[in-house]
N, C-alpha and C positions, 0 to 999 in steps of 0.2 A: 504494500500500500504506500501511496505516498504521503509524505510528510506535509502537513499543512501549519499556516499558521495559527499562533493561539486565537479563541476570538477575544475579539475585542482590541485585538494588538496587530492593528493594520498596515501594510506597506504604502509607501509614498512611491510611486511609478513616475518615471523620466518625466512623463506628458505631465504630471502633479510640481516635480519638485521646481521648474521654473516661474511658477506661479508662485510660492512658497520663498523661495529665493528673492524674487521682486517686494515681495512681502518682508521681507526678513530685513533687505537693503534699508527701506523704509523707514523699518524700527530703528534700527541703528543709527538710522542719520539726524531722527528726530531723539531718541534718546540723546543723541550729542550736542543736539541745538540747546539743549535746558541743563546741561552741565553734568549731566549723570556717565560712571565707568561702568563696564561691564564685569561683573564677577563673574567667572563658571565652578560651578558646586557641582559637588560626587552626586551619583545616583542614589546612594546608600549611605543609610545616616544610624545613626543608634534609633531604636527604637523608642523610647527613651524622650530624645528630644523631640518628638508629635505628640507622645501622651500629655508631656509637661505643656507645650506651646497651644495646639489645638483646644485638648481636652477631652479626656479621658470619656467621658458621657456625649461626646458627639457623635452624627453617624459615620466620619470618616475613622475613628480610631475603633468604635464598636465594630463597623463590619465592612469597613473599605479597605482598608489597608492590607498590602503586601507585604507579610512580616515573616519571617524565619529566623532558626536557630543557625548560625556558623558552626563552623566542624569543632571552635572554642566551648559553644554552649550560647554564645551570648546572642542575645536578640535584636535582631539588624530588620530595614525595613525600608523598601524603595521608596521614594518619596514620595507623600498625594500633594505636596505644594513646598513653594521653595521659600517663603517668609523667614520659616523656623530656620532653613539653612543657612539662609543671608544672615542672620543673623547667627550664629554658632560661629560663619566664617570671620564675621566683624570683631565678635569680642575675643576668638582664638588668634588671630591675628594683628590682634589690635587695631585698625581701623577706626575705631570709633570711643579708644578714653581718652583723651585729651582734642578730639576735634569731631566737625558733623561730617556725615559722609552721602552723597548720592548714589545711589548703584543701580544696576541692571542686569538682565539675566533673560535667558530665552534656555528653552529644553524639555526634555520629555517629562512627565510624571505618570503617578501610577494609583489608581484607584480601581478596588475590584467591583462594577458597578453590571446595572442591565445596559449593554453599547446602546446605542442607538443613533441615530443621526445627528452629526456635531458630538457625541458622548463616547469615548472609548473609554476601554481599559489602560493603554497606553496611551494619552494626550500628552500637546505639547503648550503652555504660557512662554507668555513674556511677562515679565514682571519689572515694577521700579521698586526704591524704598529709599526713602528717605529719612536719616538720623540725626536727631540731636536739634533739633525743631519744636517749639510747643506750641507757636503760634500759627492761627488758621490759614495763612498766605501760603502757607507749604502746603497743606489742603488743597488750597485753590491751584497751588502749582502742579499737583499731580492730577489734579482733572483737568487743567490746563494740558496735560502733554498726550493725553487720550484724547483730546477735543483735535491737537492739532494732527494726530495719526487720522484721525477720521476723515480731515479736512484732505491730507497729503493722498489717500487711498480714494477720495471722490465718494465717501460714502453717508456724510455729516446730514444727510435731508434725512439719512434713514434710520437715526439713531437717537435717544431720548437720557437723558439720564435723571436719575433719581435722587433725592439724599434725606436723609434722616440725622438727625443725633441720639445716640444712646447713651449720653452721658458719662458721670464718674462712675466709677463701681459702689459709692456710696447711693447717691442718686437711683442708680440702677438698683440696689437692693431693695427700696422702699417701693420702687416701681414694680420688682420680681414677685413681691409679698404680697400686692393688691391686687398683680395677674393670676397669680397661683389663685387666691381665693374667688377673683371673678371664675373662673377655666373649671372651678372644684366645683361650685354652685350646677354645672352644665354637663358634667363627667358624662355623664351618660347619653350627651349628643358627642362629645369626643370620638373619633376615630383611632384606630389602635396606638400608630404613633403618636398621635398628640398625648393619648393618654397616658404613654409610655414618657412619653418627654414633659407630660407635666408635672414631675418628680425629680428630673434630673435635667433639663434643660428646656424650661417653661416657652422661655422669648422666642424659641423657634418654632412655638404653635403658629404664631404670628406670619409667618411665611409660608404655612399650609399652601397647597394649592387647590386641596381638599373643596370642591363646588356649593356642598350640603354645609360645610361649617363656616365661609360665608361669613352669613349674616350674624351668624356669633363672633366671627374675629370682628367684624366691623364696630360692632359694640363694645368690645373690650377697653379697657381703660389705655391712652395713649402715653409715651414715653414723654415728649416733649412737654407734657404737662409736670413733670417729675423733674426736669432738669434745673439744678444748681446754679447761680448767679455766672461764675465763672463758665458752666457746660452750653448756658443759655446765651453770652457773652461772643463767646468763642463761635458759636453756628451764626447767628446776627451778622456776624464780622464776618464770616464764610459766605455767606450770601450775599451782602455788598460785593465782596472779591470777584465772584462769577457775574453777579449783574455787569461790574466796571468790563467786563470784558465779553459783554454778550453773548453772555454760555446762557443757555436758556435749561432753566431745570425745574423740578414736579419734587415737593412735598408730597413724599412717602412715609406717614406715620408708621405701617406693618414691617418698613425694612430693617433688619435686623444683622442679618448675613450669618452663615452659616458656624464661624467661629470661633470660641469664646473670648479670643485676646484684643477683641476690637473694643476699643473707649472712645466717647464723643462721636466724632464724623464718621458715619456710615455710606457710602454709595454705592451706584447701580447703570452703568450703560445695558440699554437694553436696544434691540432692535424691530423693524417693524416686515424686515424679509424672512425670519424663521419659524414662524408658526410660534407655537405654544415653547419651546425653548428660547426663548428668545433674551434670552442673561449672555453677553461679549465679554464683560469686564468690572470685575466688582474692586472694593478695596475700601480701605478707612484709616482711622487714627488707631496704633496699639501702644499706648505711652505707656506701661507697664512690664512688654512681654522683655524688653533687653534684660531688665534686673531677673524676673522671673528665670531666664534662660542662663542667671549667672552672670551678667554683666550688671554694669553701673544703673544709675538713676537716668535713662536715656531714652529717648521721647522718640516717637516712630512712626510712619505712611507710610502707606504705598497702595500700588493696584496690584492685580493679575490679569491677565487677558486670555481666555480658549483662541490658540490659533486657528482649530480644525474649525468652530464658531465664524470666525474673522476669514477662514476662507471660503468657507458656506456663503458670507456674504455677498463676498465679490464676486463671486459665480450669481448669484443674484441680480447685482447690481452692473453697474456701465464701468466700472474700474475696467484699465487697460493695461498691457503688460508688453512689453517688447521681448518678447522668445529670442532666447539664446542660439542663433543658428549660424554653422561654419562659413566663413566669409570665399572661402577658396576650397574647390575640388577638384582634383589633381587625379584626371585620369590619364593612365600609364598602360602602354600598348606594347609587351617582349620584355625580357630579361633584365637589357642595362637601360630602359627607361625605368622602370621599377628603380633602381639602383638608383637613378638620377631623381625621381618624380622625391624617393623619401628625403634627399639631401635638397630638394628646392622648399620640398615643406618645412623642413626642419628651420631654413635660411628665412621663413614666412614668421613662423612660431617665434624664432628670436626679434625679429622687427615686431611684433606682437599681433601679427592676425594669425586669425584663429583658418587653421588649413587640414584638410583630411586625404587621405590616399585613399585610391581604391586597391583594396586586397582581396587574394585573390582570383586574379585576371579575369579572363572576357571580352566580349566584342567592345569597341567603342558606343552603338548605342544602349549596352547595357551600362557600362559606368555612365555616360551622359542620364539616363533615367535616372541611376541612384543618387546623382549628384542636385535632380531635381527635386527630391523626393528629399533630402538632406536640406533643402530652399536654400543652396547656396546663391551667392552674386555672381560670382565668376569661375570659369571651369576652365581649367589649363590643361592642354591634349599634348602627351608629350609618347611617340611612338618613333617607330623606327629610321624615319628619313628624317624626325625632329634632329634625334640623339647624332645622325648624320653628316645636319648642317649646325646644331650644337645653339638650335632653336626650341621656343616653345610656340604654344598656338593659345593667346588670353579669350578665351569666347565669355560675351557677358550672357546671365541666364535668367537676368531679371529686368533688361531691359532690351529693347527694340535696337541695340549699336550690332556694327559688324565685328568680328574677330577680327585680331590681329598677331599679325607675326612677330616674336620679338626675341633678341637674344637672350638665351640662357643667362647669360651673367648678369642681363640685366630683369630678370623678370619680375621683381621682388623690387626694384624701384619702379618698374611700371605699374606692377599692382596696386600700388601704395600711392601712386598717382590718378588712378582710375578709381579707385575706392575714396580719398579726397575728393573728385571733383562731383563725382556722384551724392555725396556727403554718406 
């Protein structure tokens, strides 16, 4: 039989990864316009540090996660989100006790979930974070750099974002105590998880997508009525920030987000091309989780973004991509054309166009077909009366000019001439 992949742990195919690649360029160039580096983090982390960071009573550490014992004993665990790691790498490394840090990240993670469209088991984020910040401008600057990816990918008409405050963990406790006993009064309209999570992580009834419970979450007591001079201060001054800058956004009392190390600003990009998934990029304030994790008194944002999400979209939407395809195809006709065809490609590749040989031999209009099929620009015929007069033959494949004859030694400045004027 043959070997398949796991589900849920999907391959990216050639026709996929330049789409993904143009995507990818993107992020990077806007992560650099706002001052952030890139960190790249192990797959595998102690187990350990998700229970601590996440939280043990969540449903990624209860029944997501990818955990096993090493051949030590000791329990390791792929990652389902890279916050905890950025952070593990900041205060192992020092990064972040005597200064604030921007950082970045893109890469796979790992949650044992039902797949479904946009949902794997193996998905890939990009993520920012920023340290050592307490005020809301750094809020508005990380929804500020999701605002300008959307603008950069042509997608910004199709996307909405949300925010909430969830205050201090005090504020929040008085808030949890009056949810708990609203949500108790009703147990018996509760659906299993709710009622399961109204004992060990209440706020996340709030997020239900549940149909029937509705009209019970809607009634439920709201956070922002529980917030704290300074919690209620800080969101006021967050929402000036995105008005100054005509980020348009939706009061979301129910958003809460999935993870308990969130304090204060909560949000939510959503979109209007995915149906009923439709969450791109969440994130918030965690000004607790660096001490928690064993580092200092250090105050902390950021997002995440589902790539496979963010490439569902663009398949949606008019975003456009310039395909990677070889600018020169070098078909080769006997023995010491071969010989010649791979020493003029090579002479191509160091001037830096991108050049292919045809291997394998064959008639000339079979390499001419592959070289169409490859959408190259210009196709160079080099056979047996070439190697002769110690000429080639430039034929263009993309546009309406005639071939021409030109010398070997010179073919690699004339390519480079005809590919300038062409642009």
């Amino acid at each position: 039989m043959r070997v398949q992949s796991i589900r849920g742990m999907n391959d990216l195919l050639p026709s996929d990864t330049e789409l993904w690649q143009s995507v990818e360029d993107v992020i990077r160039d806007v992560s650099e316009l706002y001052g952030y580096q890139e960190i790249r983090l192990p797959l595998l982390e102690r187990t350990e540090l998700f229970k601590r960071s996440i939280g043990e009573e969540t449903d990624i550490v209860e029944k997501e996660m990818y955990t096993f014992l090493d051949n030590r004993g000791e329990s390791l665990t792929l990652r389902p989100e890279a916050t905890a790691s950025c952070i593990r790498a900041a205060i192992e490394h020092s990064l972040i006790n005597r200064s604030k840090a921007k950082l970045w990240y893109m890469g796979p993670m790992f949650r044992y979930e039902r797949p479904q469209k946009g949902r794997y088991r193996q998905f890939h984020q990009y993520g920012i974070e920023a340290f050592g910040w307490t005020t809301p401008d750094i809020d508005a600057e990380i929804i500020m750099v999701a605002h300008m990816l959307w603008r950069k990918l042509d997608i910004a008409q199709h996307t909405t974002l949300e925010i909430n405050s969830i205050g201090s963990p005090t504020s929040r406790q008085n808030f949890r105590t009056d949810l708990v006993a609203y949500f108790d009064k009703y147990r018996s309209s509760l659906d299993e998880d709710s009622a399961r999570r109204l004992s060990t992580n209440p706020l996340r009834i709030l997020d239900s997508k549940n149909p029937h419970m509705q009209d019970l979450i809607n009634n439920a007591p709201v956070m922002t009525e529980y917030l704290d001079e300074d919690s209620q201060r800080h969101f006021e001054r967050l929402c000036v920030f995105l008005g100054s800058q005509d980020i348009e956004f939706k009061l979301n009392h129910r958003l809460v987000r999935g993870l308990d190390y969130y304090t204060d600003t909560v949000f939510e990009w959503t979109t209007d091309l995915l149906g009923a998934q439709n969450a791109i990029c969440g994130g918030g304030r965690y000004d607790g989780l660096v001490e928690l994790l064993g580092g200092g008194a250090v105050a902390g944002a950021g997002f995440a973004l589902g790539l496979e999400r963010l490439i569902e979209v663009l398949k949606h939407s008019r975003f456009e991509f310039q395909p990677v395809n070889p600018q020169v195809y070098l078909c080769v006709l006997g023995d010491d054309a071969e010989v010649e065809g791979l020493r003029v490609a090579q002479q191509l590749r160091t001037a830096g166009i991108s050049a292919i040989v045809h291997c394998g031999g064959g008639k000339l209009s079979q390499q001419l077909k592959s070289a169409d099929r490859a959408n190259s620009l210009l196709g160079v015929i080099i056979g047996a009366s070439e190697i002769e007069r110690r000429t080639a033959i430039i034929k263009p494949l993309r546009q309406d000019l005639a071939q021409q004859s030109v010398a070997l030694d010179d073919v690699v400045d004339n390519i480079r001439e005809m590919l300038n004027s062409t642009g």
